[in-house]
Wavefront OBJ file of the C-alpha trace (Angstrom):
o trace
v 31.934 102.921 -229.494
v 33.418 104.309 -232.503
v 35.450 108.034 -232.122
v 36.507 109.889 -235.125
v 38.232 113.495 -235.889
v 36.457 115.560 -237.804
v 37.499 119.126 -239.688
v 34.752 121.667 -238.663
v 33.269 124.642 -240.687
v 36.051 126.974 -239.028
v 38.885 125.258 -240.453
v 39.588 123.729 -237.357
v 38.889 119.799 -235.882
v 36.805 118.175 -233.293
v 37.025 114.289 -231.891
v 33.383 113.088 -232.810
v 31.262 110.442 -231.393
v 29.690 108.105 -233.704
v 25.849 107.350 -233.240
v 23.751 104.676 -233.688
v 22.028 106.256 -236.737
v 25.659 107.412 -238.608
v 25.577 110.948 -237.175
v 28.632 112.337 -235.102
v 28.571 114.110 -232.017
v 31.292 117.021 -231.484
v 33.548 116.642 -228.459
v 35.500 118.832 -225.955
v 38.927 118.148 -227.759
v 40.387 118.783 -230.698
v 41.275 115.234 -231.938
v 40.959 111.655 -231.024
v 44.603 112.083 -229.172
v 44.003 115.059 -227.350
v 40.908 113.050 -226.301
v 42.603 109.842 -224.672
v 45.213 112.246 -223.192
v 42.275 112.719 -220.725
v 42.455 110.084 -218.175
v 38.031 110.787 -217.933
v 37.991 110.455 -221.632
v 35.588 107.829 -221.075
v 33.316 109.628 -219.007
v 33.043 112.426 -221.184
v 31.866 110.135 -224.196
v 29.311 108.712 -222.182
v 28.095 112.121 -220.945
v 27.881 113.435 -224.061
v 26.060 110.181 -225.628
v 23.598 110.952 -222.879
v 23.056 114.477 -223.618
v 22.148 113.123 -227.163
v 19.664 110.996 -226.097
v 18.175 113.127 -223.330
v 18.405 110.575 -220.360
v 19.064 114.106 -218.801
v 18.969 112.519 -214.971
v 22.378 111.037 -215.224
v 24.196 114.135 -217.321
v 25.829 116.963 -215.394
v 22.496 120.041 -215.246
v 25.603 122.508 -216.813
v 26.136 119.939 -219.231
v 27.655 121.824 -222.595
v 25.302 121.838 -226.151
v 25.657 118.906 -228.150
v 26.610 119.691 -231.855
v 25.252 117.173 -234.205
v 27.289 116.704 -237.588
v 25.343 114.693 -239.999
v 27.275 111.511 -241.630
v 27.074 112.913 -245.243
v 28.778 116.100 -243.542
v 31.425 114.071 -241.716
v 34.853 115.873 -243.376
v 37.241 113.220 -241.916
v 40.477 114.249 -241.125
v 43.652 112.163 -239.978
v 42.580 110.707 -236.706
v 45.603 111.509 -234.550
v 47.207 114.278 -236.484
v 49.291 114.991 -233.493
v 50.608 111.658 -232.664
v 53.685 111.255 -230.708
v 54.899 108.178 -232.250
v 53.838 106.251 -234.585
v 55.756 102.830 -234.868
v 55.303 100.538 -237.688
v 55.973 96.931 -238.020
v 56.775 95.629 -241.224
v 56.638 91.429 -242.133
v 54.067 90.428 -239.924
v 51.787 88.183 -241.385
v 52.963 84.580 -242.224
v 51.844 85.041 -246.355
v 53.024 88.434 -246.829
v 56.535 87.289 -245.120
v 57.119 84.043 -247.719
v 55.942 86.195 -250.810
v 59.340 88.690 -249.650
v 61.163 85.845 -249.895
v 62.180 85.647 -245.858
v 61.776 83.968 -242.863
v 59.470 83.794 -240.009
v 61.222 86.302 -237.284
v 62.284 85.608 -234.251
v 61.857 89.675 -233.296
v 59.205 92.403 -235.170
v 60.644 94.461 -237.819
v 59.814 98.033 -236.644
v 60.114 101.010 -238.315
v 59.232 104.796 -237.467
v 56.962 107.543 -238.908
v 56.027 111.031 -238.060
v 52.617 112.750 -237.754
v 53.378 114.477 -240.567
v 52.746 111.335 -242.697
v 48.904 110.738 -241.950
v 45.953 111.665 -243.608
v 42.044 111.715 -243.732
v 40.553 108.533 -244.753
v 39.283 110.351 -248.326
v 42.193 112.215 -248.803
v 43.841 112.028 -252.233
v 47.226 110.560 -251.421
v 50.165 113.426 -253.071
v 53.191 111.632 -254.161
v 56.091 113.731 -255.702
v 59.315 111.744 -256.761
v 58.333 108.327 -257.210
v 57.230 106.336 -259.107
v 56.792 102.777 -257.316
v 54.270 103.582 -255.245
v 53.072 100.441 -253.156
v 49.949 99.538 -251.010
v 49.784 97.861 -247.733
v 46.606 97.600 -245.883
v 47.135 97.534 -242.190
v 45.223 97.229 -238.841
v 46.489 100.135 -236.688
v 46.023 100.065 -232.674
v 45.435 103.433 -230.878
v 47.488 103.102 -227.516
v 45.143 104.380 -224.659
v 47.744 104.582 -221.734
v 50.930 104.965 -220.762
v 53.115 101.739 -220.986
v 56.900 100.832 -220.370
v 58.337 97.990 -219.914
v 54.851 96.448 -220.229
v 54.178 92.659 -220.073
v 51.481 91.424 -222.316
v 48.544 91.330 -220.214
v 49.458 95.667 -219.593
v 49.631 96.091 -222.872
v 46.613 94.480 -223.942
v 44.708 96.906 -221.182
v 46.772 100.042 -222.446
v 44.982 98.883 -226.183
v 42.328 102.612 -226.439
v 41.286 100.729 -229.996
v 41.809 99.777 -233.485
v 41.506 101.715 -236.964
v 42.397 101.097 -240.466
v 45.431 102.107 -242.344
v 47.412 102.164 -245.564
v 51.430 101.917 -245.086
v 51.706 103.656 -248.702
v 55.184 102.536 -249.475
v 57.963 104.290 -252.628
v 59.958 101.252 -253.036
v 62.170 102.767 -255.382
v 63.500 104.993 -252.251
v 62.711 102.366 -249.914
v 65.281 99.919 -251.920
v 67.958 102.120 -251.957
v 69.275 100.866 -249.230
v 68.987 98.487 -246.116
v 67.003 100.964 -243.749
v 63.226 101.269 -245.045
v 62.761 104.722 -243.435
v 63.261 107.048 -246.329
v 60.849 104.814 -248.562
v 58.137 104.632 -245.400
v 58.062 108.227 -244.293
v 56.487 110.501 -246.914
v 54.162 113.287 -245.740
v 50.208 112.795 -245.819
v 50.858 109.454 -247.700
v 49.499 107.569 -245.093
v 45.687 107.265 -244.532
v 44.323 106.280 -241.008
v 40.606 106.278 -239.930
v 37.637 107.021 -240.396
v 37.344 106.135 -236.795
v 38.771 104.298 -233.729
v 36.829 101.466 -232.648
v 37.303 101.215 -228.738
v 38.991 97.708 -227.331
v 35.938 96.951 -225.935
v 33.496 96.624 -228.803
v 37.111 95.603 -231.287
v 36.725 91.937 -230.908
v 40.156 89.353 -231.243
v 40.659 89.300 -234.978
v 39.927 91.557 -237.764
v 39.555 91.141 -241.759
v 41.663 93.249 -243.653
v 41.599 94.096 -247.057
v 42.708 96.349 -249.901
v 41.439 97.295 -253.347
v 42.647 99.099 -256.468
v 39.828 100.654 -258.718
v 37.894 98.323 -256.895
v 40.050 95.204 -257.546
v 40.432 93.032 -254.200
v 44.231 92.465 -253.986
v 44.854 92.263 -250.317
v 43.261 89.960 -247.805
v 43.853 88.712 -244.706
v 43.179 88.211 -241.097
v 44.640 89.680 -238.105
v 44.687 85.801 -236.172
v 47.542 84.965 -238.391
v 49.782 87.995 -237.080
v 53.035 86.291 -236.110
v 53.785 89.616 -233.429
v 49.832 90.146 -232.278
v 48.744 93.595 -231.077
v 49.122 93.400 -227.307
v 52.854 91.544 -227.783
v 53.973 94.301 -230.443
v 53.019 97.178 -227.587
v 54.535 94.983 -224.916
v 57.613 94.169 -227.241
v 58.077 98.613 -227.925
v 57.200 99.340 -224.869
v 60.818 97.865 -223.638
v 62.773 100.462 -225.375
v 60.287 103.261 -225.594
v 57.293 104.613 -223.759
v 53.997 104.726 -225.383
v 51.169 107.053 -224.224
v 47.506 108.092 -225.320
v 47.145 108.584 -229.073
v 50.418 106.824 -230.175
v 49.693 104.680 -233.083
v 51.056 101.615 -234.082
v 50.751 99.984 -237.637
v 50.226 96.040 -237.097
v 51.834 94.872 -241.018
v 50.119 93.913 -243.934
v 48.810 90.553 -245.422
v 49.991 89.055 -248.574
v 48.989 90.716 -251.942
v 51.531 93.953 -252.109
v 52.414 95.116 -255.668
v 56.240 94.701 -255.144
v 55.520 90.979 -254.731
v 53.548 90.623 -257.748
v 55.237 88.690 -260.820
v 55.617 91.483 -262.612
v 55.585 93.978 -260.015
v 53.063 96.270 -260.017
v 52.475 99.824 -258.751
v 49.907 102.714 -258.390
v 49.193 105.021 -261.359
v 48.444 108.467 -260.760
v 44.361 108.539 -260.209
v 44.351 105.169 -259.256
v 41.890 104.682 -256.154
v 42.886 103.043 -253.186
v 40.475 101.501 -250.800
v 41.141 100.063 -247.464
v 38.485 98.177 -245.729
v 38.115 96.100 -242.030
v 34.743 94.961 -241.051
v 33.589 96.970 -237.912
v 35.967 99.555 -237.721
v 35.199 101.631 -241.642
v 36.783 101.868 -244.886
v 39.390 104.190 -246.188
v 39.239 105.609 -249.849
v 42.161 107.573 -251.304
v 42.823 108.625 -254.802
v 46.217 108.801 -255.679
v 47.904 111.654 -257.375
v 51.572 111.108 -258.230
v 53.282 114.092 -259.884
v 56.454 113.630 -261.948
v 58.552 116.336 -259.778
v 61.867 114.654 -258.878
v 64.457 116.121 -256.528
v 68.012 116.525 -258.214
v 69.500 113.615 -256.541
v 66.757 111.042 -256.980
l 1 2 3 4 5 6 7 8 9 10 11 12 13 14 15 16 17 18 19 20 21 22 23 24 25 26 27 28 29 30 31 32 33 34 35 36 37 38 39 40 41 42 43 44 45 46 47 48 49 50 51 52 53 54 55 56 57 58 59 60 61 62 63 64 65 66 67 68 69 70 71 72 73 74 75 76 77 78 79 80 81 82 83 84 85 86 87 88 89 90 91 92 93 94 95 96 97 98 99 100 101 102 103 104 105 106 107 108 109 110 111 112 113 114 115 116 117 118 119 120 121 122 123 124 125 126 127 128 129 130 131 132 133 134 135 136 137 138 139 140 141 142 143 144 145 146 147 148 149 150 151 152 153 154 155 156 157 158 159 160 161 162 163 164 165 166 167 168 169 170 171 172 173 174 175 176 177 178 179 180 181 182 183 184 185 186 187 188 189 190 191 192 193 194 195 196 197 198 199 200 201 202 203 204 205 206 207 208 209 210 211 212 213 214 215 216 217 218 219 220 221 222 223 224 225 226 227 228 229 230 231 232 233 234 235 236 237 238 239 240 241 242 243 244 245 246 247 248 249 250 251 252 253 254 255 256 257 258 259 260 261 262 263 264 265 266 267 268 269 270 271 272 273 274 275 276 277 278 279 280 281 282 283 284 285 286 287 288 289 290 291 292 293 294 295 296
């Protein structure tokens, strides 16, 4: 099943249930995380898919009305705008890795973000004081459970789903020095969505792949991960807990503008798109404005 969040005509958000026919079903929570925060999250998905379809014998007889939000209405916002943590890992895929110039690792590259950094999957990406703005096309996994000092086989059962997402990157602040935090962090620079896929309709390997004004310059599949989703949460989950609605960022194939020869960046109305078949696409227009802060 696929879960998304969508804004509402009150200025507020809803989790949603995607449909077979592209329509959304509103659910009792305000967001995909505040959704798997429920340990009967699953229940209530089915109960309200059931509503929908009026097997009425199996649904509860108070059962709550079902609000139907048409596809062309969908207003997407970011998935898990409340997320705990969201943990990134950076050099993950064997292509991507040689065109940096490194190594294979022996241990994931991780990196932090807050919240604050997501966005909708059609929301134009705001960029104020740089002006090497990068792409990197990511599969993201939605942790569904609590995990610490998980082993691999845990992990893999803590996995809620998958989604797409765009690690929007300002190397000319990520470069300034060794740490890539202040060139990763940026607020609502980083798209995730349009929905979660659950584990159990995911499947083992995804196709990634990113476009600018609808040129294909990242692809790549998720097989040739060297950290795979269910080792990266088992790997985290040593040092930190993860619970419902954390997000982690799996790395990006080959194809980024920094590696390009020259290098290459975005340009202010330049359209990102971010696509992985069976979980949606992502399409962002970037606006970079030529504020800079006194010490940049």
């Amino acid at each position: 099943m696929k879960l998304a969040t969508l804004r509402t005509a009150n200025g507020g958000t809803t989790a949603a249930l995607a449909t077979s026919d592209g329509s959304y079903l509103a659910l009792p929570a305000a967001d995909v995380g505040a959704l798997l925060a429920r340990p009967d999250w699953r229940s209530i998905v089915q109960e309200t898919g059931v509503q929908e379809t009026g097997v009425q014998e199996t649904a509860a007889q108070d059962a709550r009305p079902v609000t139907l939000i048409a596809e062309a209405e969908a207003d997407y916002a970011p998935l898990l705008p409340r997320a705990g943590k969201v943990i990134c890992c950076g050099l993950n895929y064997g292509d991507h890795i040689q065109e940096m110039g490194r190594e294979l690792p022996e241990f994931p590259t991780l990196f932090a973000k807050y919240a604050d950094t997501l966005l909708g999957a059609n929301d134009a990406i705001e960029v104020r004081g740089s002006v090497r703005v990068d792409w990197e096309a990511e599969l993201a996994v939605v942790v569904g459970s609590e995990l610490f000092h998980a082993d691999e086989d845990q992990a893999r059962a803590g996995i809620a789903g998958y989604t797409v997402a765009n690690d929007v990157s300002m190397r000319d602040w990520q470069n300034r020095t060794l740490q890539w935090f202040q060139g990763k962090a940026w607020d609502r620079t980083t798209p995730v969505g349009p929905v979660m896929v659950t584990a159990d309709d995911g499947g083992n390997s995804f196709d990634v792949r990113g476009y600018v004004n609808g040129e294909l310059v990242q692809q790549g599949n998720t097989s040739t991960l060297v950290f795979g989703p269910a080792r990266l949460l088992s790997y985290i989950s040593q040092f930190t807990v993860l619970r419902p609605g954390d997000l982690v960022l799996t790395g990006t194939p080959g194809g980024v503008g920094m590696g390009m020869t020259p290098p290459r960046f975005l340009n202010d109305g330049d359209v990102l798109a971010t696509e992985i078949d069976g979980i949606g696409r992502l399409e962002n227009r970037v606006r970079i404005h030529s504020t800079v802060t006194a010490n940049a």
